[in-house]
Backbone of each chain as ProteinMPNN parsed JSONL, in Angstrom:
{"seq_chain_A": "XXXXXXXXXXXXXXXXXXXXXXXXXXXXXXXXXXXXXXXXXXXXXXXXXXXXXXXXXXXXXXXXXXXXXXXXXXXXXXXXXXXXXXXXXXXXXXXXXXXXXXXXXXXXXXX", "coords_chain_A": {"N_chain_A": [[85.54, 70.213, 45.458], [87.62, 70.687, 47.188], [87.789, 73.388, 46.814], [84.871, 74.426, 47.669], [85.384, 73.522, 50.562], [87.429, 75.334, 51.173], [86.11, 78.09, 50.752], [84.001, 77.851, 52.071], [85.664, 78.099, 54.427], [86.34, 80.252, 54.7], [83.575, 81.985, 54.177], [83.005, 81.284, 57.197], [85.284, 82.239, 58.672], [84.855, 85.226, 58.191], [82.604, 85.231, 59.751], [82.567, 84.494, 62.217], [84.358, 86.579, 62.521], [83.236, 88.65, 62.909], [80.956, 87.873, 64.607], [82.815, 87.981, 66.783], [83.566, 90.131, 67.238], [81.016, 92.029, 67.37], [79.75, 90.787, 69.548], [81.191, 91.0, 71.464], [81.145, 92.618, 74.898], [78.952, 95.119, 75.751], [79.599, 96.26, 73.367], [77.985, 96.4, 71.364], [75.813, 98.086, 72.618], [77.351, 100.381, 72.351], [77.63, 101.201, 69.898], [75.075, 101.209, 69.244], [74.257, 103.413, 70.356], [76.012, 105.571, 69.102], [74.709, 105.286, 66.541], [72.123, 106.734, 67.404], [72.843, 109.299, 67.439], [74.155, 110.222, 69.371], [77.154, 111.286, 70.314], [78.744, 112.482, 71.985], [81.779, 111.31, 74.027], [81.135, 111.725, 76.909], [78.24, 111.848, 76.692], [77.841, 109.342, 75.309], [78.303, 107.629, 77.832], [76.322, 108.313, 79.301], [74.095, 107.22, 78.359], [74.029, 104.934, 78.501], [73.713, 102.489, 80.677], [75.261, 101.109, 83.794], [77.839, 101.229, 82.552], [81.167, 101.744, 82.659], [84.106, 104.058, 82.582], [86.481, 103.768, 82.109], [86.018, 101.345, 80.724], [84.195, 102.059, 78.319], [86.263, 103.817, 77.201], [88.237, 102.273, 76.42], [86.303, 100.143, 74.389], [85.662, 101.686, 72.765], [88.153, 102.507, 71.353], [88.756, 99.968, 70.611], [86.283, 99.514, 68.481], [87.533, 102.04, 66.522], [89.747, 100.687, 66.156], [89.004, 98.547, 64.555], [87.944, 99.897, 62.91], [85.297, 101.043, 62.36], [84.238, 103.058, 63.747], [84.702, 106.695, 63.787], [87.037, 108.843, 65.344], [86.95, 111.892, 66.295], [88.508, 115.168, 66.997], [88.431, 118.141, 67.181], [89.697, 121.519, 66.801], [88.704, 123.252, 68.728], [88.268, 125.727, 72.043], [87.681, 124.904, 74.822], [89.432, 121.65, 73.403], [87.346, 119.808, 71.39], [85.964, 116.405, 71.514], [84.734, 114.044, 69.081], [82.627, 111.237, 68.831], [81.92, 109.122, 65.696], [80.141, 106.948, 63.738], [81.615, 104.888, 61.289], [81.081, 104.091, 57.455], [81.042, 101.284, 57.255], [80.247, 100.793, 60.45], [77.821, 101.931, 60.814], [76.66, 100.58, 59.061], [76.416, 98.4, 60.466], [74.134, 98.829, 61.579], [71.457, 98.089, 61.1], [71.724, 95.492, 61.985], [72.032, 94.951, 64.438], [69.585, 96.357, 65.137], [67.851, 94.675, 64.326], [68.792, 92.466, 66.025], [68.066, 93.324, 68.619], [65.225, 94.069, 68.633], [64.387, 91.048, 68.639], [65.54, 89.948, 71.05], [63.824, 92.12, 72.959], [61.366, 90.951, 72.215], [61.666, 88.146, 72.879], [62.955, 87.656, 75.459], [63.439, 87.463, 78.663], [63.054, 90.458, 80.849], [64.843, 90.565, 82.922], [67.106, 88.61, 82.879]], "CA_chain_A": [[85.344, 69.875, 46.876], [88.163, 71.609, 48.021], [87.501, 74.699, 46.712], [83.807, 74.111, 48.542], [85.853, 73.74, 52.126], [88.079, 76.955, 51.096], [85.4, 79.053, 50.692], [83.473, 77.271, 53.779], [86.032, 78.234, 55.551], [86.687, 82.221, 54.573], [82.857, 82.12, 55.118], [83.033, 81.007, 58.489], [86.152, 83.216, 59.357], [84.15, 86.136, 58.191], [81.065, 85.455, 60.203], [83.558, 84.457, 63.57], [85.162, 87.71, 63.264], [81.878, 89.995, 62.922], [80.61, 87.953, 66.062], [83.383, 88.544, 68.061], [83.807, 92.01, 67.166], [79.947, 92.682, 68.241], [79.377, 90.19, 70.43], [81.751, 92.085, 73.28], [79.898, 92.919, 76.449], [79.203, 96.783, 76.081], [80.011, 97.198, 71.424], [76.726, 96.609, 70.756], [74.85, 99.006, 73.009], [77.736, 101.85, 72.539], [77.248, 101.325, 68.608], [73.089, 101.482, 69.264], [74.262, 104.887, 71.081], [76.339, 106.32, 68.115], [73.903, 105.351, 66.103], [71.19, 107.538, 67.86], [73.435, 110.892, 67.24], [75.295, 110.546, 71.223], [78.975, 111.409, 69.461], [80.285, 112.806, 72.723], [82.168, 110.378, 75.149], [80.107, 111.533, 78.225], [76.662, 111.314, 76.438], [77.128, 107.688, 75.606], [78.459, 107.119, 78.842], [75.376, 108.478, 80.166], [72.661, 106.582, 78.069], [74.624, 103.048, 78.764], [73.26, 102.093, 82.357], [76.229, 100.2, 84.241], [79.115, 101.622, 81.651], [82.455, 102.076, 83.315], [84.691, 105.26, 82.008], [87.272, 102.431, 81.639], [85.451, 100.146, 79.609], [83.876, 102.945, 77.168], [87.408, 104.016, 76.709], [88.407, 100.326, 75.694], [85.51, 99.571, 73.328], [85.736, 102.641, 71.627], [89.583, 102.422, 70.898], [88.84, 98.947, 69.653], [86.188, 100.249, 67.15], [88.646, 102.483, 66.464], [91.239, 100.026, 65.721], [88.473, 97.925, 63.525], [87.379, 101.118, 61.699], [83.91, 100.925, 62.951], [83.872, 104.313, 64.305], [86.19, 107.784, 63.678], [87.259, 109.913, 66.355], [87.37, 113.472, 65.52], [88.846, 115.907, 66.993], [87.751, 119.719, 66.471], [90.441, 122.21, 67.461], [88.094, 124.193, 69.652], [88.945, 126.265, 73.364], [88.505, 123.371, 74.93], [88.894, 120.683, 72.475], [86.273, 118.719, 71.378], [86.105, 114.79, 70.634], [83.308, 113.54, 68.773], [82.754, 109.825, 67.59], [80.811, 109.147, 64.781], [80.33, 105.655, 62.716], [81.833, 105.102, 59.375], [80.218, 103.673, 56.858], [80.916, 99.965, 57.947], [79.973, 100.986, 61.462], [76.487, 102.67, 60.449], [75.871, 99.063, 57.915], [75.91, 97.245, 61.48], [72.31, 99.663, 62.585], [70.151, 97.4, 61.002], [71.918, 93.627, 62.493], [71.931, 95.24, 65.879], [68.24, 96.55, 65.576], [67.06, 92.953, 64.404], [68.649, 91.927, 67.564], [67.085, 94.342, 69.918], [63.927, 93.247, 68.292], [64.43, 89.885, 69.135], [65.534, 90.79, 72.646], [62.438, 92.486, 73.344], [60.333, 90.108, 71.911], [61.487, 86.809, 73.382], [63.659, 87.633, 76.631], [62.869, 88.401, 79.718], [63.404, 91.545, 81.126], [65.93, 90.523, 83.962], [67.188, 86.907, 82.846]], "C_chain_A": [[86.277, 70.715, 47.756], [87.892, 73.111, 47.823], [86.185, 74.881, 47.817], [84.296, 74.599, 49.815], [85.869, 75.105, 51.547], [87.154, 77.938, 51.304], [84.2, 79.007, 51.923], [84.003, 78.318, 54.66], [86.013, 79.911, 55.725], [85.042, 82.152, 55.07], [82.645, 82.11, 56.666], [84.036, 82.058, 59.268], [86.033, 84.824, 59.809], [83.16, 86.295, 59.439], [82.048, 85.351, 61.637], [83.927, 85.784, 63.875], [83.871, 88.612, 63.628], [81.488, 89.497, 64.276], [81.072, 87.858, 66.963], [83.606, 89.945, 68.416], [82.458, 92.529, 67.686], [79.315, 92.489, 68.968], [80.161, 90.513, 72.202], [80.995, 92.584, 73.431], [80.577, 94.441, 75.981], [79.125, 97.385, 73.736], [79.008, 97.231, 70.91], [75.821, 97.735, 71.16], [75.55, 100.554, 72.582], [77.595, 101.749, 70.978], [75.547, 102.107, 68.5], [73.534, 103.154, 69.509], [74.767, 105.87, 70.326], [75.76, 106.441, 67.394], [72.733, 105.981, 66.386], [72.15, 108.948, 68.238], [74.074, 110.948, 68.684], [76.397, 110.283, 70.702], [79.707, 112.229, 70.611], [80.594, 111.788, 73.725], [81.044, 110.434, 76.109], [78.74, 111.356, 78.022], [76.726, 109.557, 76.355], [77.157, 107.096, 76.891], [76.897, 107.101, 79.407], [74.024, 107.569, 80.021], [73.012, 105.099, 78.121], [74.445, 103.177, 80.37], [74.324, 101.164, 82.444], [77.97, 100.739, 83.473], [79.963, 101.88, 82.418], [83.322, 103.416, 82.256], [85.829, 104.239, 81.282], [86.74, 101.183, 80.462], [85.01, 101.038, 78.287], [85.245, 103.227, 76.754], [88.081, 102.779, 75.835], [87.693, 100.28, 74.639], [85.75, 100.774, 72.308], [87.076, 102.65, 71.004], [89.898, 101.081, 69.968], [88.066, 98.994, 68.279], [86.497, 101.052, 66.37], [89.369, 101.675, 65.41], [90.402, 98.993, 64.576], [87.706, 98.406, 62.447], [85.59, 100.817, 61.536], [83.291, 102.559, 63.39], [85.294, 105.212, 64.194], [85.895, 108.864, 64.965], [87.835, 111.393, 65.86], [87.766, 114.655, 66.773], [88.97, 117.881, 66.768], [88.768, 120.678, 67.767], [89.955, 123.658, 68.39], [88.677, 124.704, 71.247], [87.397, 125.736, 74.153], [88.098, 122.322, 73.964], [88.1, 120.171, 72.555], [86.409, 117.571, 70.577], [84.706, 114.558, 70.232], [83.792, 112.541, 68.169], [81.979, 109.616, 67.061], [81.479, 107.399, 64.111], [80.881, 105.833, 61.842], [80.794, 103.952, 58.813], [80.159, 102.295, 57.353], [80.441, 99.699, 59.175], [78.476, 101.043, 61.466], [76.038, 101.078, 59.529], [75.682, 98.136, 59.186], [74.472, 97.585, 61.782], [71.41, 98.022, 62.276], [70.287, 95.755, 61.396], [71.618, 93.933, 63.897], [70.341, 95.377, 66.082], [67.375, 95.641, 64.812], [67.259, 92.266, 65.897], [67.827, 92.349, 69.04], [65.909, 93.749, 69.642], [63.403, 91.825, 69.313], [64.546, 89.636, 70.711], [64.525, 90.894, 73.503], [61.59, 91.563, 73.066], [60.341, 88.309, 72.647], [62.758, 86.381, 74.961], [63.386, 87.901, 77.724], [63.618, 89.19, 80.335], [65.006, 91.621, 82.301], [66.355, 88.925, 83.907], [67.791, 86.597, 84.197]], "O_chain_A": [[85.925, 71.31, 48.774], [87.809, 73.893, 48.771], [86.465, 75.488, 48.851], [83.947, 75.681, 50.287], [84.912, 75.865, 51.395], [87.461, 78.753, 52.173], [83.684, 79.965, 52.499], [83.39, 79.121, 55.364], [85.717, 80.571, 56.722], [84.916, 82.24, 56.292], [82.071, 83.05, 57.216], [83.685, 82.63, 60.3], [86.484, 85.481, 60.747], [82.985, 87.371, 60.012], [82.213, 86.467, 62.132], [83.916, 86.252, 65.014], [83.739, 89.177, 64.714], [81.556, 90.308, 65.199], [80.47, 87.682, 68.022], [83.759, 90.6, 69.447], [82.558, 93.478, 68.464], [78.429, 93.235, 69.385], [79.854, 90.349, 73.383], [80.158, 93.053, 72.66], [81.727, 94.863, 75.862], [78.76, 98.401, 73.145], [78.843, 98.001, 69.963], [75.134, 98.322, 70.324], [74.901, 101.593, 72.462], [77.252, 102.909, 70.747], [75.097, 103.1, 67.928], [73.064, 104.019, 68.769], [74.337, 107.009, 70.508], [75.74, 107.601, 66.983], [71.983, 105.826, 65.422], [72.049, 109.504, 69.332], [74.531, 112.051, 68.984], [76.744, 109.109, 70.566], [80.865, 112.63, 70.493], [79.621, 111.347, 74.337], [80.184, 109.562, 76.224], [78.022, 110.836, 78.876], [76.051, 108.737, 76.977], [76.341, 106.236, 77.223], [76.356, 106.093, 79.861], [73.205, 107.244, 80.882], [72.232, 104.212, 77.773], [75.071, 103.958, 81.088], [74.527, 100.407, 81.495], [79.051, 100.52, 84.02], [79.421, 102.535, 83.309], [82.917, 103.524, 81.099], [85.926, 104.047, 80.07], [87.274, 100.438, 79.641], [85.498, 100.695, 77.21], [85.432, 102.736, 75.641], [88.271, 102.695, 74.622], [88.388, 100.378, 73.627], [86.01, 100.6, 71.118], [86.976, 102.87, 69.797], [90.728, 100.944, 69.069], [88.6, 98.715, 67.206], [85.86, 101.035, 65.317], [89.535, 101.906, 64.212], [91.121, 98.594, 63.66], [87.101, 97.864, 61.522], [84.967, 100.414, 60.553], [82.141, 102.992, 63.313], [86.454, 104.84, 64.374], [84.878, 109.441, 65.348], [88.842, 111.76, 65.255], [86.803, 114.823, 67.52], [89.783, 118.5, 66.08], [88.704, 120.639, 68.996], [90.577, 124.692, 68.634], [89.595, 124.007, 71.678], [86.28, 126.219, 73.966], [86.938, 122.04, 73.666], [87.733, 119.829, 73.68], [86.793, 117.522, 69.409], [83.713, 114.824, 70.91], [84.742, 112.471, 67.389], [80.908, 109.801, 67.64], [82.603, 106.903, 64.044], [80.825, 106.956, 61.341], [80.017, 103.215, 59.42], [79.115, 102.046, 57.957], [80.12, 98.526, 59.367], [77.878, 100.196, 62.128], [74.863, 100.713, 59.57], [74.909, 97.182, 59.094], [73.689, 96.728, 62.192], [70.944, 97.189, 63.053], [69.395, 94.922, 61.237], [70.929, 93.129, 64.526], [69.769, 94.725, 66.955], [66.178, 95.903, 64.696], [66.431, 91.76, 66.655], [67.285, 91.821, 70.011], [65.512, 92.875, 70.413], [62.564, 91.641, 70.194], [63.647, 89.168, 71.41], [64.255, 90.178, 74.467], [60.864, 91.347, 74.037], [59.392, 87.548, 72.839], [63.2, 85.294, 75.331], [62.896, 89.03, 77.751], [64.802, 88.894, 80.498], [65.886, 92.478, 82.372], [65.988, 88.124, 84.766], [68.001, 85.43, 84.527]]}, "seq_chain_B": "XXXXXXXXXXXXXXXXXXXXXXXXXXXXXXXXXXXXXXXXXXXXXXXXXXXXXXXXXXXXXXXXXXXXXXXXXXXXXXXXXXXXXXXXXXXXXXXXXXXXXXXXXXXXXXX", "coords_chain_B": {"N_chain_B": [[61.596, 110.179, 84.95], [62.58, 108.218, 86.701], [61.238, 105.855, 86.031], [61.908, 106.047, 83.345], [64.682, 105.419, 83.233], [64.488, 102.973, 84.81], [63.155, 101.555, 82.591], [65.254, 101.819, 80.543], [67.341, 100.266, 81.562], [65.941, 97.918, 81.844], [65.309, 97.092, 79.123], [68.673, 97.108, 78.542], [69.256, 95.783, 79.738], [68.312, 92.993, 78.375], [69.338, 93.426, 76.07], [72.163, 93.284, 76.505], [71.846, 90.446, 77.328], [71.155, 89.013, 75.062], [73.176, 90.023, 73.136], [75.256, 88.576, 74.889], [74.608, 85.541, 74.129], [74.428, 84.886, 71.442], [76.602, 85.527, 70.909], [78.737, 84.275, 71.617], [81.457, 82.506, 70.838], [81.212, 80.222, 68.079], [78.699, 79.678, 68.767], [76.76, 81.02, 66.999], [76.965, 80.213, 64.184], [76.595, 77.47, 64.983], [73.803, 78.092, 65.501], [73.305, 78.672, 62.381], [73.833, 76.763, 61.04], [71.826, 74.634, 61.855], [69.317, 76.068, 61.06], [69.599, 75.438, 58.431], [68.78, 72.986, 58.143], [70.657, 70.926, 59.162], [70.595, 68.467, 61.442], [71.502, 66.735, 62.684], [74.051, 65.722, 64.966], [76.165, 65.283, 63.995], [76.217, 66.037, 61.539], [76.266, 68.802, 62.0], [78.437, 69.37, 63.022], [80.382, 68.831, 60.765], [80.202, 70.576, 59.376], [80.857, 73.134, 60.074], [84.185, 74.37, 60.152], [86.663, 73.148, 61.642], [84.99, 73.108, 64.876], [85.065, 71.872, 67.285], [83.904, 68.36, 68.829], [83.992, 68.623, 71.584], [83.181, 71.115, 72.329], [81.186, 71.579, 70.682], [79.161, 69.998, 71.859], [78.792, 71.545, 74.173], [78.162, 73.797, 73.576], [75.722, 72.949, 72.285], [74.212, 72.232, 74.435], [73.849, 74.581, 76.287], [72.684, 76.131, 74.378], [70.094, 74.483, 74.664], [69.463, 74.837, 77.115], [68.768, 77.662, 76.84], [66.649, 77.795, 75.495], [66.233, 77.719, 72.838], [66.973, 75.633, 71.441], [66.001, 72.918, 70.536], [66.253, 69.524, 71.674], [65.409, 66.259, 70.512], [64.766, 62.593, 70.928], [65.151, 59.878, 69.452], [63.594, 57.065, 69.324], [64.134, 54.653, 67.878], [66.305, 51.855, 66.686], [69.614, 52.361, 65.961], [69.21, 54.082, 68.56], [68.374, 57.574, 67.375], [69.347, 60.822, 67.614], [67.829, 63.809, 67.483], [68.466, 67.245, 66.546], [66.772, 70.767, 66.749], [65.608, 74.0, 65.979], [63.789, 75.985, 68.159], [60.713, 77.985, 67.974], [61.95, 80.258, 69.068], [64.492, 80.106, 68.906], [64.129, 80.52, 66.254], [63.814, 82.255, 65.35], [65.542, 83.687, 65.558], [67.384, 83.499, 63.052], [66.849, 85.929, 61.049], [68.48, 87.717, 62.133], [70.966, 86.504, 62.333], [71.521, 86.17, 59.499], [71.497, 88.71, 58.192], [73.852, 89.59, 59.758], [75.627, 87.692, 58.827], [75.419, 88.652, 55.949], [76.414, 91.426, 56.666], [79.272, 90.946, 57.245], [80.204, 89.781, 54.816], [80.141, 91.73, 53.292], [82.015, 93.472, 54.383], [84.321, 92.76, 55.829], [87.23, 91.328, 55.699], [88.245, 88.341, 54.191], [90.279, 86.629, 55.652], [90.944, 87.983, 58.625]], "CA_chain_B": [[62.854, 110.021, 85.204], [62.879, 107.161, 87.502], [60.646, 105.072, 85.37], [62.595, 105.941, 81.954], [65.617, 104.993, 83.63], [64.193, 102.072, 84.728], [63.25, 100.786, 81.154], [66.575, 101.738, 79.868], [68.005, 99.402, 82.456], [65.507, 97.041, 81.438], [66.171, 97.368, 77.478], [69.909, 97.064, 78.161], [69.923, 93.889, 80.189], [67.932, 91.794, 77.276], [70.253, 93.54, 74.739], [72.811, 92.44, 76.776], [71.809, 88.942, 77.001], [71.206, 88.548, 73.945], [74.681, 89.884, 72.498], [76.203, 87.463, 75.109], [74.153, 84.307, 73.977], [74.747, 84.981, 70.373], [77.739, 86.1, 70.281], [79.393, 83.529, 71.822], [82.655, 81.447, 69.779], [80.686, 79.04, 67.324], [76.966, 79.155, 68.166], [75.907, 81.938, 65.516], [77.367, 78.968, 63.372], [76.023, 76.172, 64.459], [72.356, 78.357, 64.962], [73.319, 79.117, 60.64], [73.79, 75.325, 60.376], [70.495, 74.104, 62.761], [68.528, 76.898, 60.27], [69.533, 74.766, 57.251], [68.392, 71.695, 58.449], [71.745, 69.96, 59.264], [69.991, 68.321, 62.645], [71.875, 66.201, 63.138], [75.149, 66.113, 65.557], [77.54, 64.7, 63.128], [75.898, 66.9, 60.062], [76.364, 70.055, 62.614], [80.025, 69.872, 63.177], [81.072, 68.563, 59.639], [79.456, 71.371, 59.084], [81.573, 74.17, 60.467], [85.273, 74.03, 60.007], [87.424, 73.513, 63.177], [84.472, 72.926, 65.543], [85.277, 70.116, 68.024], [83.117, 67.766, 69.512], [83.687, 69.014, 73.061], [82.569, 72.607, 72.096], [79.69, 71.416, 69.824], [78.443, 69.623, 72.564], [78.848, 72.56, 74.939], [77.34, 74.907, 72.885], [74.27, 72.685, 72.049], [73.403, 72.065, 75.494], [73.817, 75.407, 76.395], [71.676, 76.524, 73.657], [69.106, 73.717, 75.008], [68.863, 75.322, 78.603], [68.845, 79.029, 76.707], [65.125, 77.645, 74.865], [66.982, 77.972, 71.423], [67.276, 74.235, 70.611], [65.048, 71.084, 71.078], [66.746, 67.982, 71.991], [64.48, 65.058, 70.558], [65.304, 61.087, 71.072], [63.674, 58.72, 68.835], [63.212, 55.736, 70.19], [64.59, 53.502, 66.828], [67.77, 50.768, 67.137], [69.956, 52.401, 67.24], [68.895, 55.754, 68.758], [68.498, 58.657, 66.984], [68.905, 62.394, 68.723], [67.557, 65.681, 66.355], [68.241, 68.373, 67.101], [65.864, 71.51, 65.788], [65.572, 74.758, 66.597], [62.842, 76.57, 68.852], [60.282, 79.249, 67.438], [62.602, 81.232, 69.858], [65.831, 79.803, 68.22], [64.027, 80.641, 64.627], [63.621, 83.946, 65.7], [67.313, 84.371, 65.309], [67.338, 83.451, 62.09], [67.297, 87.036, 59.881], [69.722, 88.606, 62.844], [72.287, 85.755, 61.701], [71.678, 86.596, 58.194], [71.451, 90.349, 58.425], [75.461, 90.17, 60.35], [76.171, 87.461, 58.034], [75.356, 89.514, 54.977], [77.501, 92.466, 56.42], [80.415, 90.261, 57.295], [80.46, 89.453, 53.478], [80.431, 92.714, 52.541], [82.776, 94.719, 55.302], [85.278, 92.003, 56.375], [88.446, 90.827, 54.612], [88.273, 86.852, 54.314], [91.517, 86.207, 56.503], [91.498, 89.266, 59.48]], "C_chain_B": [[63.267, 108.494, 85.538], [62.65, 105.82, 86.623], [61.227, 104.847, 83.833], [63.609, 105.39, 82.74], [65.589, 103.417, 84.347], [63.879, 101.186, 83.468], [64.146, 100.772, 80.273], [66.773, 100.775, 80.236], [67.509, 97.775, 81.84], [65.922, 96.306, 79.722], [67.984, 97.012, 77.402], [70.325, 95.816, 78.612], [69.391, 92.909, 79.475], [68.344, 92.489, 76.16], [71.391, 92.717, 75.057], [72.98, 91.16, 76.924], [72.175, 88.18, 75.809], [72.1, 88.543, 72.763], [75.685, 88.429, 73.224], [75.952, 85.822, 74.965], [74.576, 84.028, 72.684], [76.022, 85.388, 69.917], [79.524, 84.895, 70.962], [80.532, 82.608, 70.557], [81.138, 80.544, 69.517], [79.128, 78.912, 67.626], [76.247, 80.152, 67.364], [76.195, 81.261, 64.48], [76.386, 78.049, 63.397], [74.481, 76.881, 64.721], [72.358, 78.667, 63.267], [72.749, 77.381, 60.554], [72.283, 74.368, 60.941], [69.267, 74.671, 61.381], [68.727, 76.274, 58.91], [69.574, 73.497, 56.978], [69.353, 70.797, 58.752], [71.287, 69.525, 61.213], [70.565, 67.047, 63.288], [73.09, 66.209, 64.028], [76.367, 65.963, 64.597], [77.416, 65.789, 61.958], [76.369, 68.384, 60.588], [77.877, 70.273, 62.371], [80.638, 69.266, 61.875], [80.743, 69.97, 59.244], [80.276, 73.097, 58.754], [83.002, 73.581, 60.804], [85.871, 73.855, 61.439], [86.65, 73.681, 64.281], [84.405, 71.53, 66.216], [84.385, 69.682, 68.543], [82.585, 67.812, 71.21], [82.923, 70.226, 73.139], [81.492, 72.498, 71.17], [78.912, 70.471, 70.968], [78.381, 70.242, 73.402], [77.39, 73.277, 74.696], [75.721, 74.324, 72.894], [73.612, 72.689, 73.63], [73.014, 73.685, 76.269], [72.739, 76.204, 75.822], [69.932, 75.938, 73.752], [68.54, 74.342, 76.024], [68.954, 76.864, 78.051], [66.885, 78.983, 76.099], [65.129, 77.779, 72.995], [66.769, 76.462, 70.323], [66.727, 73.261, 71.416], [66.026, 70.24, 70.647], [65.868, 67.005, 71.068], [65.131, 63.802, 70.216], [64.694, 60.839, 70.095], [64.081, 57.273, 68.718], [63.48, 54.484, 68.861], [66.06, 52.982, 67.634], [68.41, 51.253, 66.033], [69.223, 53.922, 67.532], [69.085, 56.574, 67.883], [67.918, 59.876, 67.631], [69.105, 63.293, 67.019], [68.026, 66.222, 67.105], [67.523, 69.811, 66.006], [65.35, 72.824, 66.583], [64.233, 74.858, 66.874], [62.241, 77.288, 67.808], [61.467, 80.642, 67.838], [64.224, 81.184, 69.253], [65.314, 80.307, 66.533], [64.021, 81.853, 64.541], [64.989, 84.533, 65.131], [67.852, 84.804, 63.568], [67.858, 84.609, 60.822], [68.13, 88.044, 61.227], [71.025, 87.885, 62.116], [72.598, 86.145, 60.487], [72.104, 87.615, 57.724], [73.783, 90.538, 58.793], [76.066, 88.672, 59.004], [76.294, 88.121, 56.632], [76.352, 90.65, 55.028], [78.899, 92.208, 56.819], [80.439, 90.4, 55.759], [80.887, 90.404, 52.715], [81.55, 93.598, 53.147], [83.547, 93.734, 56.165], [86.047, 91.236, 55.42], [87.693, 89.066, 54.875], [89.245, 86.097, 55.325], [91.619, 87.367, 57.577], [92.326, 88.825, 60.292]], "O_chain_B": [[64.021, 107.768, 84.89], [63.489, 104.933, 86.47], [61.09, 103.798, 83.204], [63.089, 104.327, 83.079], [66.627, 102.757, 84.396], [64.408, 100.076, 83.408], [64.123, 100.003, 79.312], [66.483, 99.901, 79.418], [68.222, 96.826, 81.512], [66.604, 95.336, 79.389], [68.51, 96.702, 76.333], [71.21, 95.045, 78.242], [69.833, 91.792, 79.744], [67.727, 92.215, 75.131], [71.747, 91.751, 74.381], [74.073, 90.634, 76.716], [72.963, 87.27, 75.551], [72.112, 87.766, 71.808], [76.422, 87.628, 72.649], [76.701, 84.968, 75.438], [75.14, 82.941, 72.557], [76.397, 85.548, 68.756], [80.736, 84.892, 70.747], [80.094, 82.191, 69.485], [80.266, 80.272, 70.342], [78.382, 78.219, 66.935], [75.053, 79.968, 67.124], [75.591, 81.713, 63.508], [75.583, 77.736, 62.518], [73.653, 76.222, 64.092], [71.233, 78.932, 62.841], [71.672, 76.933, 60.16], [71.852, 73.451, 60.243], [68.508, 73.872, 60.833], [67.874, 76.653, 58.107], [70.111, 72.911, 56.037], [68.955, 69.639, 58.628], [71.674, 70.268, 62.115], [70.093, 66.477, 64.272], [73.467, 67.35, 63.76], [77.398, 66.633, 64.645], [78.417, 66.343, 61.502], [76.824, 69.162, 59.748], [78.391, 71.153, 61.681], [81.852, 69.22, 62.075], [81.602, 70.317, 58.433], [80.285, 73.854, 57.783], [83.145, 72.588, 61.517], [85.41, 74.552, 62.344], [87.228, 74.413, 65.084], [83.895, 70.472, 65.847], [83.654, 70.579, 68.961], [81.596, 67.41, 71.824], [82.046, 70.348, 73.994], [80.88, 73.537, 70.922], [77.736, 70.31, 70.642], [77.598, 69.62, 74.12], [76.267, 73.332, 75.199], [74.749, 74.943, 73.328], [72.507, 73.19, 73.835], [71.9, 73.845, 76.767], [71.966, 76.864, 76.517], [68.925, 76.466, 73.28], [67.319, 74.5, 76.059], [69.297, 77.567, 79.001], [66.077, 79.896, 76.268], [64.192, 77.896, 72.206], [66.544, 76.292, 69.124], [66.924, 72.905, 72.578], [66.548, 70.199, 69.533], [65.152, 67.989, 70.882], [65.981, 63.792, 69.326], [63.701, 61.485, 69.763], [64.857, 56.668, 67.978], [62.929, 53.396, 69.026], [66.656, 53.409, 68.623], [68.013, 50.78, 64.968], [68.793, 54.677, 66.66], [70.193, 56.423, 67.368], [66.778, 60.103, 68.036], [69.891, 63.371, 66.075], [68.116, 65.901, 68.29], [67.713, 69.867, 64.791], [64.768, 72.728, 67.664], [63.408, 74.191, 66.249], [62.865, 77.398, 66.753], [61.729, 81.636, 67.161], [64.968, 82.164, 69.206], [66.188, 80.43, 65.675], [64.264, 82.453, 63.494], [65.283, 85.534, 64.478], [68.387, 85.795, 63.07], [68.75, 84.449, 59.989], [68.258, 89.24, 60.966], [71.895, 88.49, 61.49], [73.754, 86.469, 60.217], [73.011, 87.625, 56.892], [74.629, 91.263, 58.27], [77.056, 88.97, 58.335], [77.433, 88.096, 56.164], [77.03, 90.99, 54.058], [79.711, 93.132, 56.764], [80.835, 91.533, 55.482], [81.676, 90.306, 51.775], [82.021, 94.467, 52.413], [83.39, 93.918, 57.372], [85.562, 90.6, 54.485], [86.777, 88.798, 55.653], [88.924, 84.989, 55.753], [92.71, 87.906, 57.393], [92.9, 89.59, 61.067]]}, "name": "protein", "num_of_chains": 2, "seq": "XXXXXXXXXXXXXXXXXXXXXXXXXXXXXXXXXXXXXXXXXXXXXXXXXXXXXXXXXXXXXXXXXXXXXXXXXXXXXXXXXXXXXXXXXXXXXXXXXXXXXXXXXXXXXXXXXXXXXXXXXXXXXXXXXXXXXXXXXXXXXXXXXXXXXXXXXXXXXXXXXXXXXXXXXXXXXXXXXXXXXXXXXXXXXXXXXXXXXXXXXXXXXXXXXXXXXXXXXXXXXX"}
């Protein structure tokens, strides 16, 4: 029985963290956007309608910091940043594009 | 132009919804626990560890005025309230699964 809880609970702690981590306003759509090959800052900016320079900077530093996405660096005249998924990043595509699904299918367009 | 940029817009505000309905503290929980028949209020929050009665009654009503979750009375001594998800709440269903599945696999147990 206790073991039961214990493992309840790590379930539950698991599933809490994943939907706070992609349930922030903005991590889901700039994921959708890495995930469709836009790896430079100003492209995702551009294909996120409403995005702030400030807020993309934020979310990305936090997937970042939850190893969701790598920032690279390429010692070019003038440097270039590119972000790309890692593998744990790229295993979200297919929870996000169930949700979109769903989205589309039972939301309306301007709630 | 105008018109793609218009259906982006469109596309991003029922993604957006729908990250901030689902992604909310504790109801991708209690929609897990609704999806495995625990319909009742008391069965809900035994259900999920550390979910209080003020925030399980939040959430449900919330989830009531979202079209997610039917209310139903039934009229026995003493009362009994279901609760049971929507077609629109069942919908959710393999998104929950899908991020619960990659929680399991790409999240420590304790973060």
């Amino acid at each position: 029985m206790t073991d039961q809880n214990a493992s309840g609970e790590a379930y539950c702690a698991r599933f809490h963290h994943a939907i706070e981590l992609v349930g922030r306003r903005w991590t889901g759509a700039i994921l959708i956007a890495l995930g469709c090959e836009r790896d430079r800052y100003t492209e995702i900016r551009d294909t996120i309608p409403g995005l702030s320079d400030r807020m993309l900077c934020d979310r990305l530093r936090e997937l970042e910091a939850a190893g969701l996405v790598h920032r690279a660096v390429h010692p070019t005249t003038p440097v270039q940043v590119r972000y790309q998924l890692t593998p744990k990043g790229r295993a979200l595509g297919p929870v996000l594009d169930s949700l979109s699904r769903w989205a589309n299918d039972w939301l309306e367009a301007d709630p």
